[in-house]
N, CA and C of each residue as an Amber inpcrd file, in Angstrom:
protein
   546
 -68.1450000  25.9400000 -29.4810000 -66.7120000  25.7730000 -29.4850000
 -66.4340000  24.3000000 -29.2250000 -65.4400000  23.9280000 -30.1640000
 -65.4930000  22.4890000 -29.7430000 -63.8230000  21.5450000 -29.6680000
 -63.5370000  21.2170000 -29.0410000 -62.0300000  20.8580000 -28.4610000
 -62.6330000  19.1320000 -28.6010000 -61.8720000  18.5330000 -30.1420000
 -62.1380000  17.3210000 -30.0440000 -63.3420000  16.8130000 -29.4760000
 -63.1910000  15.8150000 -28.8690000 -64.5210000  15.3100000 -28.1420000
 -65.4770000  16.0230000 -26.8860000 -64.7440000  17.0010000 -26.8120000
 -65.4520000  18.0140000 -25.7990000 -66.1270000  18.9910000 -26.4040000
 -67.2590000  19.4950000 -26.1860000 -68.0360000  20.4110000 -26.4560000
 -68.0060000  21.9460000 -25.1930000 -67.8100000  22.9540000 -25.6820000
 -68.0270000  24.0860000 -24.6430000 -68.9440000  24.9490000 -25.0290000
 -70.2470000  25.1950000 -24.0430000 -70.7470000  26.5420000 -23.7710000
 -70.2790000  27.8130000 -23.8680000 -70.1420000  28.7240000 -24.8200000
 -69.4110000  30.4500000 -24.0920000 -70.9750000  30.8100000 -24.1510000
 -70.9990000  31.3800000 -22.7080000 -71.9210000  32.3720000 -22.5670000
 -71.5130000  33.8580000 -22.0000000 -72.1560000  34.2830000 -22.5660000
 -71.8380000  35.4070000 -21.6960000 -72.7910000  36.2370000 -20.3020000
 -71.9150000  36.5250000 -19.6390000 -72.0510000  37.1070000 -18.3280000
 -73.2540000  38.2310000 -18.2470000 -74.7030000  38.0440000 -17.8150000
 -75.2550000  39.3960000 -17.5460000 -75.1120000  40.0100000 -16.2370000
 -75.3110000  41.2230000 -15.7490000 -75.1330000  41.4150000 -14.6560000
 -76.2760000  42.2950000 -14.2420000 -76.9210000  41.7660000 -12.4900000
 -78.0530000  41.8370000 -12.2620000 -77.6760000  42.5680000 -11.2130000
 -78.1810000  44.2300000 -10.9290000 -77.7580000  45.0570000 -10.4210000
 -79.1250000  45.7150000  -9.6180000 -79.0020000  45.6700000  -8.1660000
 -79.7060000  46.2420000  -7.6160000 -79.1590000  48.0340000  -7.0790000
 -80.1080000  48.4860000  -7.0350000 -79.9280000  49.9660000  -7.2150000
 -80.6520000  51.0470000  -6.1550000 -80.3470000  51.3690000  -5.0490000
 -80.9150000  52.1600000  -4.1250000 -80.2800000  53.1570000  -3.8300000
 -80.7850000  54.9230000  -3.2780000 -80.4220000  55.8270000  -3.0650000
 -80.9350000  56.1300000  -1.4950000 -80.7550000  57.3200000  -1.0110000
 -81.0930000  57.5860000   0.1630000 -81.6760000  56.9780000   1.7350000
 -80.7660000  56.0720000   1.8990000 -81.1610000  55.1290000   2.9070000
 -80.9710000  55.9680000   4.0690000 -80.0980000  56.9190000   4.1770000
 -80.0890000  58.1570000   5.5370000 -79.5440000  56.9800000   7.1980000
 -78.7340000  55.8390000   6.5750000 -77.8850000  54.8820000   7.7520000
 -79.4660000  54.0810000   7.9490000 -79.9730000  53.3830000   7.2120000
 -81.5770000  52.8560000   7.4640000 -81.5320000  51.5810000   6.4850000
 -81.3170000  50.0120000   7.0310000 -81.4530000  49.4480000   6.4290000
 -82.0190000  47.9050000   7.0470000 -82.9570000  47.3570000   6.0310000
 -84.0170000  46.3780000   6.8150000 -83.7310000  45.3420000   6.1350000
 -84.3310000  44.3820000   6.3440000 -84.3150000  43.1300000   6.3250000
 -84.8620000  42.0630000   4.6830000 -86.1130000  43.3540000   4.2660000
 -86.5350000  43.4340000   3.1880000 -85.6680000  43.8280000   2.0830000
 -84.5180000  44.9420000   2.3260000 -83.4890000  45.2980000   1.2020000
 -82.4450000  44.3130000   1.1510000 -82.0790000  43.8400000   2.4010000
 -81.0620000  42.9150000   1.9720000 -81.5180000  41.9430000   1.1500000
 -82.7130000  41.5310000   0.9940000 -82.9440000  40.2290000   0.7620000
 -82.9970000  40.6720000  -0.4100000 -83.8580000  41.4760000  -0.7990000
 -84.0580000  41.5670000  -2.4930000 -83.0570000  42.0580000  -3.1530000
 -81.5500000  42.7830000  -2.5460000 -80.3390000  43.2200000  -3.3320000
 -79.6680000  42.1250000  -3.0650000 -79.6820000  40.6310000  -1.9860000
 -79.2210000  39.4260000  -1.9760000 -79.3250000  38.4000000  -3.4570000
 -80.3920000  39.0090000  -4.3690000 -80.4020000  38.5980000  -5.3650000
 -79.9800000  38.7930000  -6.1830000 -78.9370000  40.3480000  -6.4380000
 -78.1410000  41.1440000  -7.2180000 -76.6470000  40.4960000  -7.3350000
 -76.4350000  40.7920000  -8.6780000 -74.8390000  40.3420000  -8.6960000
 -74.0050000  41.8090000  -8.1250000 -74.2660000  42.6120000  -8.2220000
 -73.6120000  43.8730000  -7.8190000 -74.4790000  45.0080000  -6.8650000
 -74.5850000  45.9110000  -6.1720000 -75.3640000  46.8640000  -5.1170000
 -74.6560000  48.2380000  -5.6310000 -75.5500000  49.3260000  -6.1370000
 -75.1850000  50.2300000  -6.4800000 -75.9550000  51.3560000  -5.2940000
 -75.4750000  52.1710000  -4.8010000 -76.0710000  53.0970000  -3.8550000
 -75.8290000  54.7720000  -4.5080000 -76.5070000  55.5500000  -4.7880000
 -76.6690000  56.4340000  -5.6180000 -76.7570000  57.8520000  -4.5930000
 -75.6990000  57.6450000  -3.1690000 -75.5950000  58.4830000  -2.5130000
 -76.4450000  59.1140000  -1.0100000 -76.1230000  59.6260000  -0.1140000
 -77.2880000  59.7500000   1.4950000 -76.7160000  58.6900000   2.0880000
 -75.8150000  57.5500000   1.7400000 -75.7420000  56.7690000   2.2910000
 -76.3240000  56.8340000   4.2410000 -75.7530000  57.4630000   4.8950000
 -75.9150000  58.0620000   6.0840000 -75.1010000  57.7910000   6.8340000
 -74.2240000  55.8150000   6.8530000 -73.1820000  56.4590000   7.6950000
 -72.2550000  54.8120000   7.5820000 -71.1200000  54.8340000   8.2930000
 -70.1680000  53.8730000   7.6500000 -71.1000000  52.3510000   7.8500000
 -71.8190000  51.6260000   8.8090000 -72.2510000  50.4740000   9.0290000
 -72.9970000  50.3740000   7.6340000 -74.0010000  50.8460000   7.2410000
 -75.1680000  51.0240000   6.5250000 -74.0010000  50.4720000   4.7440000
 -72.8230000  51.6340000   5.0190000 -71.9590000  50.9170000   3.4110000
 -71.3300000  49.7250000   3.8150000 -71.2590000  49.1380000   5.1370000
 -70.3330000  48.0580000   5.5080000 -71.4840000  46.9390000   5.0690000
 -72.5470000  47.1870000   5.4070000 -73.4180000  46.0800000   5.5400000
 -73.6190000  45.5080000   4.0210000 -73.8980000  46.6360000   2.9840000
 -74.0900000  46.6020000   1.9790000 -72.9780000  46.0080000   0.6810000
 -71.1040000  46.3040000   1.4990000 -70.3620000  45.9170000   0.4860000
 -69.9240000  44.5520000   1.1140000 -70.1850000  44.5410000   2.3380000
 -70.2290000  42.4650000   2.8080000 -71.2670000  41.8930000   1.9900000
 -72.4720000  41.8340000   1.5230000 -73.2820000  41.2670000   0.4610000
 -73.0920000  41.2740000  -0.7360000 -72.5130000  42.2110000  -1.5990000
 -71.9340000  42.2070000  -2.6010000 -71.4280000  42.9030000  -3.3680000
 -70.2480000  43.0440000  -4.3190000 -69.9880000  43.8320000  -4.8870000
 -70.3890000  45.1530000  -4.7880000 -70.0140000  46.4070000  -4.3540000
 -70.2980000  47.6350000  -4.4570000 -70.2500000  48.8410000  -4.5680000
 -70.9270000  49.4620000  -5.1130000 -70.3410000  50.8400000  -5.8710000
 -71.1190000  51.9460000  -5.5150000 -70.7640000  53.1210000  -4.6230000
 -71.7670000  54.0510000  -4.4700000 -70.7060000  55.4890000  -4.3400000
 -71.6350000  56.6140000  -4.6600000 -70.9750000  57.8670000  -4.2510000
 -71.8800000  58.5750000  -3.1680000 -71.1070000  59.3000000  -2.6070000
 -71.4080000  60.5250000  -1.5520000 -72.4890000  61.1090000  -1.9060000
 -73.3880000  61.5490000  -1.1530000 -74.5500000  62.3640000  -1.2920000
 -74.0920000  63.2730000   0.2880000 -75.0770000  64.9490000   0.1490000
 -74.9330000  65.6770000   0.9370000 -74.5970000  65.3490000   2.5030000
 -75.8690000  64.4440000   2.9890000 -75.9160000  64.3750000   4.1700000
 -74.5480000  63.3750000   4.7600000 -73.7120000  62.7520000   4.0240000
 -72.7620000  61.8690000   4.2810000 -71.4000000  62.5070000   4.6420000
 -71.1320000  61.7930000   5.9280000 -69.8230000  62.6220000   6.8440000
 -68.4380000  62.6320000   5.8620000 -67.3340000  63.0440000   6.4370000
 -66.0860000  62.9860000   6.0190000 -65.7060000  61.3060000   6.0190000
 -66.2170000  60.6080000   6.6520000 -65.7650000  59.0560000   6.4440000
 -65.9590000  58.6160000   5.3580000 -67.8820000  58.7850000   4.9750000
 -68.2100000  58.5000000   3.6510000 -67.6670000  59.1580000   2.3570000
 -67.4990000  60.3680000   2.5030000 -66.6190000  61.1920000   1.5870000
 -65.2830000  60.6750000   0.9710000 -64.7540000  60.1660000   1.9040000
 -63.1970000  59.8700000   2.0280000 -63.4070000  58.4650000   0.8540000
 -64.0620000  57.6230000   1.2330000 -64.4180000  56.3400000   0.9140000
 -65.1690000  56.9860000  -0.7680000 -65.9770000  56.9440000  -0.7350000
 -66.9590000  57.2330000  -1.8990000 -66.9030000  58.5570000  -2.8720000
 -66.3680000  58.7390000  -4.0470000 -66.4340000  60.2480000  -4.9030000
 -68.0740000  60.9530000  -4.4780000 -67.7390000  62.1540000  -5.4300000
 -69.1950000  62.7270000  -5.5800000 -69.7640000  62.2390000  -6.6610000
 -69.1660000  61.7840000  -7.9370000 -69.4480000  61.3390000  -9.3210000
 -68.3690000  60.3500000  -9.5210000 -68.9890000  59.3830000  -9.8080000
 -68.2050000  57.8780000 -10.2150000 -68.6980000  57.5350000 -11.7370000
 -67.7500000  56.7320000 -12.6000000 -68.1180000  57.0780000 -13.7510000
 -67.1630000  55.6220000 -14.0830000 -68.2510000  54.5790000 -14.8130000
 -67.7060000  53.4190000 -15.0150000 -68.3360000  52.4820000 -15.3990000
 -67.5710000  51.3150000 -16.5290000 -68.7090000  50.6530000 -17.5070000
 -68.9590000  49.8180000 -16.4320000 -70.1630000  48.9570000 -17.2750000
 -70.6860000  47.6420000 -16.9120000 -71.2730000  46.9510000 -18.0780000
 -70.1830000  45.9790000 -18.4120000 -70.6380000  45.2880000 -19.5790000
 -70.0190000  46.1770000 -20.3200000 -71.5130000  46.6300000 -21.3280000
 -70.8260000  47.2850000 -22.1230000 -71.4920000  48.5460000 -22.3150000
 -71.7940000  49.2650000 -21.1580000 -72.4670000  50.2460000 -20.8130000
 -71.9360000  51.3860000 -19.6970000 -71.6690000  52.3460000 -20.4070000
 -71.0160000  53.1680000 -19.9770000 -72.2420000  54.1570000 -18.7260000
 -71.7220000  54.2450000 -17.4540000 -72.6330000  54.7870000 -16.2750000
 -71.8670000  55.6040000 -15.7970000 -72.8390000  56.5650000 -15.1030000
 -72.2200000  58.2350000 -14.6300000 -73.2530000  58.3710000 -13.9640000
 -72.6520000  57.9770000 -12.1760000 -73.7000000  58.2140000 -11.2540000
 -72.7420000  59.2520000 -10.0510000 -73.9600000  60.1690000  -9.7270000
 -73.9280000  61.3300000  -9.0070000 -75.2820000  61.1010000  -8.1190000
 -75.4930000  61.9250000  -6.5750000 -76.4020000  61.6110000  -5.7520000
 -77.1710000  63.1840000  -6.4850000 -76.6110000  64.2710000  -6.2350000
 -77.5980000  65.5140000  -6.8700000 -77.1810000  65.6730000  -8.5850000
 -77.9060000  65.2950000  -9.3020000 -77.6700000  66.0470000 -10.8730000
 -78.7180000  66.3500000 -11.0620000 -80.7720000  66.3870000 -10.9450000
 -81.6180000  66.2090000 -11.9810000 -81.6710000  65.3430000 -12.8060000
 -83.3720000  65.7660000 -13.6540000 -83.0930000  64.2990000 -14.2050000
 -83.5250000  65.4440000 -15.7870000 -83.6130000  64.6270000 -16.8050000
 -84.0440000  64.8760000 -18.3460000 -85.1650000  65.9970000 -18.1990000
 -84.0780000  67.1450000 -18.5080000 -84.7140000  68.4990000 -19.0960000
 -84.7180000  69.6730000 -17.9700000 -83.7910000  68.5780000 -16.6110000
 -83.7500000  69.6420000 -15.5270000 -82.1910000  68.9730000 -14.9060000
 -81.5030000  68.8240000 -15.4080000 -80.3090000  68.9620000 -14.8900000
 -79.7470000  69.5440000 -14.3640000 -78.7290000  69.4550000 -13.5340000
 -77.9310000  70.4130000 -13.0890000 -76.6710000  71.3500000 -14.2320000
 -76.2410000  72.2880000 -14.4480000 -75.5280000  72.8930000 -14.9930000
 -74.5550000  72.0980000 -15.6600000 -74.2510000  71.8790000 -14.5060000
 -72.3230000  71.0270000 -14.3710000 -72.2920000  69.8280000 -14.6580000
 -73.8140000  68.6290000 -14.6110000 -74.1790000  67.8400000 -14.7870000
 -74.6670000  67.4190000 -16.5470000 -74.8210000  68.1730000 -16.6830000
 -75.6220000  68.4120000 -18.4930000 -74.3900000  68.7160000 -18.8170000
 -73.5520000  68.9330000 -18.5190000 -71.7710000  69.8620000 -19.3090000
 -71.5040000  68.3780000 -19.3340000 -71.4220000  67.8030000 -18.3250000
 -70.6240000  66.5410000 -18.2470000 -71.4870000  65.5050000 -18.9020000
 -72.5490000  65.5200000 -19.0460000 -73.0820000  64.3840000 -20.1450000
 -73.3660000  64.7560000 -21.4680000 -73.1020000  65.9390000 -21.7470000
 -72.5240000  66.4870000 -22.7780000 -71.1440000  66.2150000 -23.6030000
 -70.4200000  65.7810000 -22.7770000 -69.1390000  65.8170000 -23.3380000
 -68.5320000  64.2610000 -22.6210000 -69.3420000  63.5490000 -21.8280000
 -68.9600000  62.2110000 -21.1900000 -70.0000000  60.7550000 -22.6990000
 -70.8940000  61.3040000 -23.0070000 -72.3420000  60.5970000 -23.5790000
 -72.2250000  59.4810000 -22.9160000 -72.3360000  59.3340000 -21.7570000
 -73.1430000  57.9310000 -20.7840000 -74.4490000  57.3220000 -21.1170000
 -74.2860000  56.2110000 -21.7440000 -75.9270000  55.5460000 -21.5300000
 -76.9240000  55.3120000 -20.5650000 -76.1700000  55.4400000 -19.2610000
 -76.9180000  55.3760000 -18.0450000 -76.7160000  56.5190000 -17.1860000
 -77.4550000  57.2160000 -16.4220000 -76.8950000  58.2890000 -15.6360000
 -78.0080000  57.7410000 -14.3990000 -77.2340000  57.6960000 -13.7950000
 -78.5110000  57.6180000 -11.9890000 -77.7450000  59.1040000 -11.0370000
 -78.7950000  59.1590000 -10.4610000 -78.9360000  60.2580000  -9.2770000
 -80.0740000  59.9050000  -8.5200000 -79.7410000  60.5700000  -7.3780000
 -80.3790000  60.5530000  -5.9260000 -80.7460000  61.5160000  -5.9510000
 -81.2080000  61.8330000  -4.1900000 -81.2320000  63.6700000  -3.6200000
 -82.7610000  63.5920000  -3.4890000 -83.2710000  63.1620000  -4.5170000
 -85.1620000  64.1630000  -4.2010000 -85.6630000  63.0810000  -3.8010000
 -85.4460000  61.8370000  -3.6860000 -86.7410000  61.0890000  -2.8270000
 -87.7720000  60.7110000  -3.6570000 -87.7580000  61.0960000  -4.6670000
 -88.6320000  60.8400000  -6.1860000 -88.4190000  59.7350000  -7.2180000
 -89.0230000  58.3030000  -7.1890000 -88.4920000  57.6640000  -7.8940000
 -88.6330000  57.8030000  -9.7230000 -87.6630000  58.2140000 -10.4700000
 -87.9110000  58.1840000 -11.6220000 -87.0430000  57.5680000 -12.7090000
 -88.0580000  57.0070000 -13.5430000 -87.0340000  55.7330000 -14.2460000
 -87.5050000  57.0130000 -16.1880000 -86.8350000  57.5530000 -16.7210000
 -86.9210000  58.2160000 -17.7120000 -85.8320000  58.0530000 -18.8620000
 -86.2940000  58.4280000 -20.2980000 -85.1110000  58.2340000 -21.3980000
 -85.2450000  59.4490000 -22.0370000 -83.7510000  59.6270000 -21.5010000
 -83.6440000  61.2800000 -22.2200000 -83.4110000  61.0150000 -23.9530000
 -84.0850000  61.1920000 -25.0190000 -83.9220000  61.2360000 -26.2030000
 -82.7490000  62.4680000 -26.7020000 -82.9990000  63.3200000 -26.2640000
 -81.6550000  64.7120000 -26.4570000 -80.3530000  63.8160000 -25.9310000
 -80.0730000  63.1770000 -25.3740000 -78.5340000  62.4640000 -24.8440000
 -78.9260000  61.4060000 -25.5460000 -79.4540000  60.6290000 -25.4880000
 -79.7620000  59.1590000 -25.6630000 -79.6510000  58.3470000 -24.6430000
 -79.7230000  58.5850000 -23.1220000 -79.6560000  57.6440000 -22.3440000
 -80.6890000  57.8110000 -22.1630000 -80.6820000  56.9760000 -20.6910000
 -81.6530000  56.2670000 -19.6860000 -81.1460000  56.8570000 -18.0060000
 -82.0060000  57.5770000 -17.7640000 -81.9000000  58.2280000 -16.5520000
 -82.6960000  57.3160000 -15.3130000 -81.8760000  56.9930000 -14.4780000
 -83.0500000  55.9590000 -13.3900000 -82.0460000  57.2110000 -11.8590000
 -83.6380000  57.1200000 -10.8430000 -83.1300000  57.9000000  -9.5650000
 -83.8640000  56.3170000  -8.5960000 -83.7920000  55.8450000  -8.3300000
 -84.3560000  55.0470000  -7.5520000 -85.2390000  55.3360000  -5.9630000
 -85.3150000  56.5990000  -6.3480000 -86.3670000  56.9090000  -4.8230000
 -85.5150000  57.0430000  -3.7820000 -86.2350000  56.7360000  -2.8260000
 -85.6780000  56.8380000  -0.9600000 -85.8180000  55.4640000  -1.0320000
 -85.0590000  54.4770000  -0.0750000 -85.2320000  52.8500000   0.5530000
 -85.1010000  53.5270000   1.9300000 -84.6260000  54.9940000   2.6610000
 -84.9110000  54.6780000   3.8250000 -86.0730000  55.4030000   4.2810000
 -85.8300000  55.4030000   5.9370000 -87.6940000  56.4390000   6.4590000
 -86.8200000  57.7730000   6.7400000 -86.5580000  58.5820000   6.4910000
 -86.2050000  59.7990000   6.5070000 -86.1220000  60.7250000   5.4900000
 -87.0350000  61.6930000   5.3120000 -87.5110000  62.5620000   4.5110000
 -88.7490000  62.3430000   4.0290000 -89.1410000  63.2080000   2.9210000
 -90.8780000  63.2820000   2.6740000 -91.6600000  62.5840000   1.9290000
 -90.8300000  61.8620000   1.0770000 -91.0410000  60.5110000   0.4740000
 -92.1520000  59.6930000   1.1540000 -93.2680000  59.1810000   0.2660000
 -94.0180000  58.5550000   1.2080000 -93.6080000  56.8740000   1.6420000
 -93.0010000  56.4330000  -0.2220000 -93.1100000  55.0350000   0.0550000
 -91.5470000  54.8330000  -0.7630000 -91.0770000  53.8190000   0.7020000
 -89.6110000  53.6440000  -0.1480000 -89.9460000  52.5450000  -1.3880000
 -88.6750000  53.1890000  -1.7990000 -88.2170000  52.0900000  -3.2290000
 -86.9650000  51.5270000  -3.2910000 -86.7060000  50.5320000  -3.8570000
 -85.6930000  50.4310000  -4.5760000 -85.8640000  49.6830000  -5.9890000
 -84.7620000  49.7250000  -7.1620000 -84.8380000  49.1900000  -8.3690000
 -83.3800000  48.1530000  -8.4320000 -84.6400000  47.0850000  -9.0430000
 -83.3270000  46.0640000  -9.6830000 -83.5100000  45.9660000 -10.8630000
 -82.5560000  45.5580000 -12.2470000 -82.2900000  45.3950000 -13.2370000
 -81.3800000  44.9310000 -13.8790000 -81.1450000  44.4960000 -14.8580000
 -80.0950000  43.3750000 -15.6080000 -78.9370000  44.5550000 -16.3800000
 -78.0780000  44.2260000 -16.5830000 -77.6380000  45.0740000 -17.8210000
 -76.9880000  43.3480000 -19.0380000 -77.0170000  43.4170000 -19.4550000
 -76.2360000  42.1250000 -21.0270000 -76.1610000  42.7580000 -21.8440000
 -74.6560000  43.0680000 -21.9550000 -73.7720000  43.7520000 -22.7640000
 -74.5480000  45.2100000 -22.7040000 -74.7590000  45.5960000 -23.9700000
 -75.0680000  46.9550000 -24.2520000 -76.6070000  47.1490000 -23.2640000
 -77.0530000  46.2190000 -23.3100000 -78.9390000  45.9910000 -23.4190000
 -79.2480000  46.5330000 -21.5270000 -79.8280000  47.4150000 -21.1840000
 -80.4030000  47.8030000 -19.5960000 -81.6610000  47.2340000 -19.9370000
 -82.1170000  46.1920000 -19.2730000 -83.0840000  45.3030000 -19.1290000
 -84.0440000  44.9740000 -17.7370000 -85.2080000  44.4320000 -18.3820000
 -85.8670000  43.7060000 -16.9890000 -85.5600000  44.5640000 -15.6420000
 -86.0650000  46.1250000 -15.7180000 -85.8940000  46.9160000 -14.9530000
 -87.3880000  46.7250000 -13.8190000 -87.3860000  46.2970000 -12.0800000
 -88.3030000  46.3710000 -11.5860000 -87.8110000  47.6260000 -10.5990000
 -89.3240000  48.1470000 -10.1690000 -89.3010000  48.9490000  -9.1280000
 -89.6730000  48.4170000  -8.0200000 -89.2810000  48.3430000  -6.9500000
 -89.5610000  47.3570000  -5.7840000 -90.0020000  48.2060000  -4.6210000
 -91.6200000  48.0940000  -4.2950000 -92.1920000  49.6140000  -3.3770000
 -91.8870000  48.7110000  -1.8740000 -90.9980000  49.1230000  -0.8300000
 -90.7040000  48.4830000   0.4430000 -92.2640000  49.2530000   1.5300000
 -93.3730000  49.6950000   1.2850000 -93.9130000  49.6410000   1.4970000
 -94.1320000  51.6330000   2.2500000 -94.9220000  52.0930000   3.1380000
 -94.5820000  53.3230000   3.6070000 -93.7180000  53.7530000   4.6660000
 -93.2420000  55.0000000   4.0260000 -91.9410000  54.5830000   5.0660000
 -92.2990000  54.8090000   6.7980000 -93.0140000  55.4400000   7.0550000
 -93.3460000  55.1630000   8.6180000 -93.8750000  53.5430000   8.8460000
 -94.1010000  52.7980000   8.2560000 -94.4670000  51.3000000   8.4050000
 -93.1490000  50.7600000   8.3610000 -92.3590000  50.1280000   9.6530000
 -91.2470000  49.2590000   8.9790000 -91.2900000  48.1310000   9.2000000
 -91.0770000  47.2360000   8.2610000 -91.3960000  45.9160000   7.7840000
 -90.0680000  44.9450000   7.7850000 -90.0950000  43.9970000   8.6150000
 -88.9950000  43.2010000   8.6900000 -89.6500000  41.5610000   7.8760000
């Protein structure tokens, strides 16, 4: 683009999104730092309790829903299913749905009739990054990041989205969760 003697750059904006579920009010020193590198913090539900979302939406931008174990505060604050682009990628995150070929009922109705390119869920403590070909998305659960439940080794995932494109997806192992690591 060019304005007379000035020359301009348009670039466009990617956005680098860190992504954790089930922290159960459990958060270290190691997550901040590596979602400190995120343009946005997505929490995919368990949160566990109001400090744990305070800490997380003072660092940056953030977007999470309710999972079971989360009181009437978190409730109040956070849906059960939040549903909203990024870029140019339409996301539909819930803490319990399943993932590709085991959904929940109500969950498969709604990406049935929503077609989200991205769907994340929580709940099992199981990290799984999968592409449902029957929908056409991309299903990511990002594990446990905290020490509570049977999970051996927390996780969390960061990744890019630019425009349409879910990119440069890492899984980040915070090590076992009875080991805590500052």
């Amino acid at each position: 683009m060019s304005f007379g003697n000035l020359s301009f750059l348009v670039r466009e904006i990617m956005r680098r999104i860190g992504l954790l579920s089930d922290t159960h009010g459990y958060l270290d020193d190691r997550i901040l730092a590596y979602l400190g590198e995120c343009d946005e913090i997505w929490h995919a539900g368990d949160i566990g309790n109001a400090e744990t979302a305070q800490k997380l939406s003072t660092l940056k931008p953030f977007k999470a829903v309710s999972g079971n174990i989360d009181g009437n505060d978190l409730r109040q604050e956070y849906p059960v299913r939040l549903r909203f682009v990024c870029e140019e990628v339409d996301v539909l995150m819930v803490h319990i749905g399943g993932y590709p070929g085991h959904y929940s009922k109500d969950i498969r109705k709604e990406i049935n009739s929503l077609s989200p390119k991205l769907f994340i869920s929580g709940h099992s403590h199981l990290l799984k990054v999968i592409y449902d070909k029957k929908f056409q998305l991309l299903h990511i659960n990002p594990g446990a990041a905290g020490i509570q439940g049977f999970h051996q080794f927390r996780t969390i995932i960061r990744f890019s989205i630019d425009k349409s494109e879910i990119k440069d997806l890492e899984v980040i192992e915070l090590g076992q969760k009875g080991i805590i690591s500052t």
